[in-house]
Structures are given as C-alpha cells and as structure tokens.
C-alpha positions as CSV (number, residue, x, y, z in Angstrom):
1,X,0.0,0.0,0.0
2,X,1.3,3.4,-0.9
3,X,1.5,6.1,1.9
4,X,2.6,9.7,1.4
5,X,5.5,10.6,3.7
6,X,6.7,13.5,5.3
7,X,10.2,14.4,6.3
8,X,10.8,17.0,8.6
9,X,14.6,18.0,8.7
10,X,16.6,19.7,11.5
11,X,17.1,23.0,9.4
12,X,13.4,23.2,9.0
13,X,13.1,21.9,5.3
14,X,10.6,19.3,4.5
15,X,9.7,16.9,1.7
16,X,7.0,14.7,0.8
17,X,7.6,11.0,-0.6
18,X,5.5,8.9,-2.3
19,X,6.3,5.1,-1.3
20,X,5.1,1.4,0.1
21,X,7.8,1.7,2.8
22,X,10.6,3.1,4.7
23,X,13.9,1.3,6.6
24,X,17.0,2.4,7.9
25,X,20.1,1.6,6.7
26,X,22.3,1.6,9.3
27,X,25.7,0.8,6.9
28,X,24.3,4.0,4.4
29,X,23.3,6.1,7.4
30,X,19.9,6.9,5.8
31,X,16.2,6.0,5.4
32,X,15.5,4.2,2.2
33,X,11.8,5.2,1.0
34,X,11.3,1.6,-1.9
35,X,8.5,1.2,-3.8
36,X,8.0,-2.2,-5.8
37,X,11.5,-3.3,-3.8
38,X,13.2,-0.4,-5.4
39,X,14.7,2.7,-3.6
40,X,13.0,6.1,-4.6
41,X,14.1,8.5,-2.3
42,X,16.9,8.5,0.5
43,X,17.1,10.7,4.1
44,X,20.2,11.7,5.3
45,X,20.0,10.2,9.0
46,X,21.8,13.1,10.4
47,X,19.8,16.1,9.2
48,X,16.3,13.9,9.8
49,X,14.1,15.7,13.2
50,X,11.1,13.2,11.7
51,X,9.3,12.0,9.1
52,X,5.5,10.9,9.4
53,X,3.6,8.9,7.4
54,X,0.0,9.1,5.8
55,X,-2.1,6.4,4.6
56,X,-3.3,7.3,1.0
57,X,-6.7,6.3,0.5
58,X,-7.3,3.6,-2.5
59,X,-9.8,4.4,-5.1
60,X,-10.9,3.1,-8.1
C-alpha cells in the first residue's frame, strides 16, 4: 500500500515522498523510502528531526 511521507529535517526543510515503505540503513546512514522493492528516495539520517507517514486512500 502506498503512503505519502513527510520528512521534517533539523534546518526546518521538508519533503513529501510517495512510497510502500521506509527502513533504515544503518551501513548508508539513511532512510530508504522503496516502492516495488526499489529505492526512490533517500534521508540523510543526520539532518532527519522526523518523518510521518499518511495512509493514501485507495480508489478506483
């Protein structure tokens, strides 16, 4: 399921991804956002306050 998520960084910048899912990789130092297994988007750990996700509703 796709969910829309929002990264807050430390010098007050955000961003908004689009993705299935989010882990951190702890080698990288960031957040991988994937999508069908593949990385779309990547969060600097250091510079990261938060990020929050929200559900995006399904319609047809």
């Amino acid at each position: 399921m796709m969910a829309r998520y929002e990264i807050n960084y430390l010098d007050g910048n955000t961003d908004t991804v689009m993705a299935e899912g989010v882990e951190f990789d702890a080698e990288a130092r960031d957040y991988t956002f994937y999508t069908e297994g593949r990385a779309v988007a990547l969060a600097p750990v250091a510079n990261v306050r938060s990020i929050i996700r929200h559900e995006v509703a399904v319609t047809d």
